[in-house]
N, C-alpha and C positions, 0 to 999 in steps of 0.2 A: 244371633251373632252375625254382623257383617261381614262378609266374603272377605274382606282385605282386611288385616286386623295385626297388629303388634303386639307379640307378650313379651314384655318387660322385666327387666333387674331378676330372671329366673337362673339358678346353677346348672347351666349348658352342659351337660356329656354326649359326647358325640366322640363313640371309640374310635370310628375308622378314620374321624379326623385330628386323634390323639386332644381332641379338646375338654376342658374340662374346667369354666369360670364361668364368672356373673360377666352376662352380655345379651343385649337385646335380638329377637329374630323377628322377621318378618314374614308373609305370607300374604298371594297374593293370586288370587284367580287359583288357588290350590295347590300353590305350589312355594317355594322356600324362594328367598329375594331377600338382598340387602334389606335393614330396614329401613335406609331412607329413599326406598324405591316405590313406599307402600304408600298411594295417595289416601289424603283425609281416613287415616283409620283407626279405626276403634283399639284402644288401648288398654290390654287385657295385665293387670298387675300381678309379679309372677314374685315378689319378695319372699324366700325362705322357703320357694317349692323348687326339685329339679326340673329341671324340660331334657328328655331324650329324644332317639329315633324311635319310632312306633315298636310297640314289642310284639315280638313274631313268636307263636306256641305254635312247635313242630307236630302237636300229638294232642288232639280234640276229635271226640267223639261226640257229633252233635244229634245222631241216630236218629235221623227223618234223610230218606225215607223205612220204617217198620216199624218204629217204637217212640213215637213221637209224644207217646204219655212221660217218655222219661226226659224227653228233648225234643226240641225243633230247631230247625236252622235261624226262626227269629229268636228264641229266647237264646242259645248258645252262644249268637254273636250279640246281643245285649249283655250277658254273663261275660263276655271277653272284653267287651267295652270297660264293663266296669270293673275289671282285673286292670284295665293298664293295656290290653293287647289290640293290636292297630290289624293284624292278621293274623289266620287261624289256619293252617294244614288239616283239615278232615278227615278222617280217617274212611278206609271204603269198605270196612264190615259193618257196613248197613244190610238191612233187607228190602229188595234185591241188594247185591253186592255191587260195590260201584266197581265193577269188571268189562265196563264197554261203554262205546263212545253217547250212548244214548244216556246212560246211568251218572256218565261226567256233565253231562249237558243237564238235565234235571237238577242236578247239584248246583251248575252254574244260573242259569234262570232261578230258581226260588231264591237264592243266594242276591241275586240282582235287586231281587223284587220285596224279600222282607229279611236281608241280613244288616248291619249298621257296620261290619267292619268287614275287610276281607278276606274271602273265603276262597281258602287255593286249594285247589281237588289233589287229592292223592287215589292212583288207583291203584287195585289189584296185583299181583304179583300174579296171581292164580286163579283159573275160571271158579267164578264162588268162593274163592278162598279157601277151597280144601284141598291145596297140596298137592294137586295131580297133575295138574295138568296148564300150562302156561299162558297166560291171557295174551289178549290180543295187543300187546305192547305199543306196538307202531299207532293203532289205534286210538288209545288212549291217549298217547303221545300229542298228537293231533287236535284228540279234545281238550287239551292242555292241562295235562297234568302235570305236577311238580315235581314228583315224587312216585315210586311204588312201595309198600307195602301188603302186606297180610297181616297186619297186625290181629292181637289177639289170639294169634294160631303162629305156628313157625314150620316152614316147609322143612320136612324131618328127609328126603329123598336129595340126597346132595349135589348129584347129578342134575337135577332138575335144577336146584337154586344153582348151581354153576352156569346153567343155560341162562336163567333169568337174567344173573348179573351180567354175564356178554349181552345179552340183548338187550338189556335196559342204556349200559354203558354206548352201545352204540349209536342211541337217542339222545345219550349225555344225560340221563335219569337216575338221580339216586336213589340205593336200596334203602328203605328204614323198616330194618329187623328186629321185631320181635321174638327174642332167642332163648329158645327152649327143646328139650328132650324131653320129647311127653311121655317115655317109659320110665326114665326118672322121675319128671313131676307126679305121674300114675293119678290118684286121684288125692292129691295132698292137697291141701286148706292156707297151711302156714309156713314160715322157713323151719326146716327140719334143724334141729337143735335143744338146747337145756329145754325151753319154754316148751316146746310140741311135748316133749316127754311129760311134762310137770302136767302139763294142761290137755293128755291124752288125745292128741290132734294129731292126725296125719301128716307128715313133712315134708316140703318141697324141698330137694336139696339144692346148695351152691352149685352146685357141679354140672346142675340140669340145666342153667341160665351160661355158665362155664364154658361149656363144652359146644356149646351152640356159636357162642362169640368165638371161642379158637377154628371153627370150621370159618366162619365168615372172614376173621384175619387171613386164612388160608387161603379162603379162594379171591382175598382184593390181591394179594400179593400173586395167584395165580394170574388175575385176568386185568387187574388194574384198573377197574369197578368199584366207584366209591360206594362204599356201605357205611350206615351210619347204625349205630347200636343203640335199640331204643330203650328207655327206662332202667337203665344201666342198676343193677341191687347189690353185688356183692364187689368185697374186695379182690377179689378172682380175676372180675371181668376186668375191674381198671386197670390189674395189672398186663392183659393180656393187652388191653388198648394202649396203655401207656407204652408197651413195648412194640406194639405194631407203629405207633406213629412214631416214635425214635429210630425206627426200620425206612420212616419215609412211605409207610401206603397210607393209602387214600379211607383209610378209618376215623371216622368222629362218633363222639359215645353223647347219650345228653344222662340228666338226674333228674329225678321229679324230688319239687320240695317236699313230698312227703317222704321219700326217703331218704333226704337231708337231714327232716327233722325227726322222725319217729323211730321204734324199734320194735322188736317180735314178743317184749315185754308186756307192751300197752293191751296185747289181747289177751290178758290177764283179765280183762273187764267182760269179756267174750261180747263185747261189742262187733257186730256184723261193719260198721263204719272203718275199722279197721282192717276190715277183708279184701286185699288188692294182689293183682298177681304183674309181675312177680311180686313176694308176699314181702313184709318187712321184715327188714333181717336185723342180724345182731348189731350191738354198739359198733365191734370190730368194722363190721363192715360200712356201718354209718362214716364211722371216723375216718376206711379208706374211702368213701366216695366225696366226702369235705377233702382230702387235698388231693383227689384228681382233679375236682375244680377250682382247688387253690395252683397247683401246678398245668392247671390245664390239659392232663389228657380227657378231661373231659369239658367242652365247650360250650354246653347247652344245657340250660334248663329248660323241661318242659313239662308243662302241667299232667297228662295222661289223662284229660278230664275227661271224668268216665258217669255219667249220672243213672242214675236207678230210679224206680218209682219208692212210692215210700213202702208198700207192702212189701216187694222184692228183696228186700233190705229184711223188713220184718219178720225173720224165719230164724231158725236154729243156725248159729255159725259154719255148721259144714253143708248146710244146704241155700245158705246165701250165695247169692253172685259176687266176683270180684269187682272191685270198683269204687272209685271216688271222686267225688267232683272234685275241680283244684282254680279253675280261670280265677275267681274273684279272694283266695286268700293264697293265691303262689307268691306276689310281692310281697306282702305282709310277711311270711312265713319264712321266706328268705332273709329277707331285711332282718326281722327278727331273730332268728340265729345264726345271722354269721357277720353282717354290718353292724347290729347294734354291742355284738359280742367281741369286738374287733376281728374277728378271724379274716374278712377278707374287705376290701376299701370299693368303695359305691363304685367307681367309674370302674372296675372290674367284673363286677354283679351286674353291671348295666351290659355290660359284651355277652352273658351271657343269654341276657333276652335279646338280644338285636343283632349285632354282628357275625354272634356265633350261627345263629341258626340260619341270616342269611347267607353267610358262608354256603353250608349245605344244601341252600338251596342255587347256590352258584351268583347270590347276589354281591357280589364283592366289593361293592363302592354303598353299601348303605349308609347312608350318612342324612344329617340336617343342610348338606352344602347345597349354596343358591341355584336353581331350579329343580332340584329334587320334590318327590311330592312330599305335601306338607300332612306326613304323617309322624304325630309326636304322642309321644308318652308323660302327661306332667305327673310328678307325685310329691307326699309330702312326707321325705326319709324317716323324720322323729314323730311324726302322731301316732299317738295310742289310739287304740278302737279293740271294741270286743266283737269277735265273730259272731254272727246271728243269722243262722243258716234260713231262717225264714225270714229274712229281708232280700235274699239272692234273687238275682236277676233269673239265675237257671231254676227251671224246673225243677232240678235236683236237690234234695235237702244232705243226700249222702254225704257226710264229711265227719272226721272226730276231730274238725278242731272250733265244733261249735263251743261257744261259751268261752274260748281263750282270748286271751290279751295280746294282741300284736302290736308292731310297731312297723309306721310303712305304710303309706295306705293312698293308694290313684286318687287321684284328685279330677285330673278331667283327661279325655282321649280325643284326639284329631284325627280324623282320617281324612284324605283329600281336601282338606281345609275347612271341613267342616268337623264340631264340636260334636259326639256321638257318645259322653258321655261327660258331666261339667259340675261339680262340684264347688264350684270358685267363690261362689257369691252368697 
């Protein structure tokens, strides 16, 4: 593909510039330009596909450096590539944990050297991620991180995450909290409910993801620290979001498509593919997390992509690991139940990959306007495709939505004006 290049007659969204029609764009040394600015260039036909801003997934675990049988940094940003995602947030419970400026820097070289989209470090909240004791913030800051979390774990010691959020806040770093009470979760499998009983499964209750979000409401309104709440499961939480942000703090919540679309039913099959924490909850709680993002307390989808070997999977349901891969069937799966179903209209599903999550990362002008980088997202809203977990970019074959029928489906990914994944032809 040539550096300068035109794509043509495609359905333009671009939420932050309230756009949304058939119109040509241009690109040019890697960056967005009128199109008649674009000398002699190649003309890429975009008839009946959309074209976005690149889509940003706030929550990707691409687990190199320790466990790079499950993932690498090259296959994870290939798998994001071919999701539609122009940038990936990494998560830093890797092994070593990315909790110091040497662990961000390793992320950012390999990331340089064999990733295809970009990869924006998130570090640590906490040395190692156990809870105790507070990373070197400024630090990390420095080696440019975007974000802190602990995901995977949630600082149970409140005092301590009160410190975290003033010190993060005074770098201008958002928190992304993974919220839980782990004497409530104890060692539960599934959402505690009808199904755990029926299916003699240990329960994770609402109240343990609940109770965790009501402390974090409490201390943005104490300290005035954006915290953003990750993988949001129950209707609990969005009410608690919903009411923190009618409150005016600084809280944003995201949804992973699988718990859009799935429920604590489907582990009726005792499929380990289904085993993700927080776990799938009930319809109820499905149905309230479809209109916090049809009302918007909640502004983010994000995949949680979470890959596993195949054997690690291969085990008895309550000694499987949580987790499931999502970068290359999150559009599909979206588009699929709630665009193709009318519940919510494209250029609003599109703010959910791009706007919203730049938002929380303080990107506030994401846009396709002229000189921005020419990072775009094209797709094709109405094709059918059947999921085939062993065609994945990722390493990961973890997913239960092999064999289903979607609608929705990436067509090619630009990042800095170059094509990094392309479909087209």
């Amino acid at each position: 593909m040539k550096k300068n290049f035109l794509l043509k007659g495609g359905r333009v969204i671009d939420p932050a510039r309230g756009v949304d029609q058939i119109m040509d764009l241009g690109v040019l040394d890697g960056r967005m330009v009128d199109p008649g600015q674009v000398p002699d260039p190649e003309v890429v036909e975009l008839g009946g596909l959309v074209v976005t801003p690149g889509f940003i997934d706030l929550h990707v675990h691409l687990r190199q450096p320790g466990n790079t049988g499950a993932e690498t940094i090259a296959s994870g940003t290939r798998a994001a590539a071919a999701g539609g995602f122009t940038a990936v947030v990494a998560m830093p419970n890797t092994n070593p944990a990315a909790d110091t400026a040497g662990a961000i820097e390793y992320l950012r070289q390999t990331a340089a050297r064999k990733g295809v989209v970009r990869v924006l470090p998130c570090g640590c909240m906490t040395k190692n991620y156990a809870g105790a004791e507070m990373a070197g913030i400024g630090g990390l800051k420095s080696a440019g991180v975007v974000a802190l979390s602990d995901d995977g774990r949630c600082i149970q010691d409140h005092a301590l995450m009160r410190h975290v959020v003033e010190y993060a806040s005074s770098f201008g770093l958002p928190i992304l909290d993974h919220c839980e009470e782990n004497t409530l979760k104890a060692s539960g499998v599934m959402h505690e409910g009808k199904w755990s009983v029926l299916l003699g499964m240990e329960g994770i209750p609402a109240m343990s993801e609940e109770l965790m979000v009501a402390r974090d409401v409490m201390l943005a309104r104490l300290t005035g620290g954006r915290i953003h709440i990750q993988h949001v499961s129950s209707g609990g939480s969005v009410e608690l979001i919903r009411q923190a942000r009618a409150g005016g703090l600084p809280v944003t919540g995201e949804v992973t498509p699988h718990h859009l679309a799935l429920t604590d039913e489907c582990i009726k099959s005792y499929d380990t593919n289904y085993k993700m924490n927080p776990p799938l909850r009930s319809e109820a709680d499905r149905q309230a997390l479809i209109a916090g993002l049809v009302d918007d307390t909640l502004t983010v989808i994000a995949t949680d992509h979470a890959p596993h070997t195949r054997t690690a999977k291969l085990v008895e349901f309550d000694n499987a690991p949580f987790g499931i891969v999502g970068l290359e069937t999150a559009l599909g799966v979206v588009l699929t139940k709630l665009y193709a179903t009318g519940i919510m209209p494209l250029d609003r599903l599109v703010a959910k990959f791009t706007t919203g999550p730049a938002a929380v990362l303080g990107m506030n002008d994401y846009s396709l306007a002229p000189g921005h980088p020419a990072d775009l997202t094209i797709f094709a809203p109405d094709q059918e495709w059947v999921v085939d977990a062993e065609k994945f970019q990722s390493l990961g074959r973890n997913t239960p939505f092999h064999g289903m029928t979607l609608r929705g489906r990436p067509r090619a990914t630009v990042v800095g004006g170059q094509f990094v994944f392309n479909t087209l032809e």
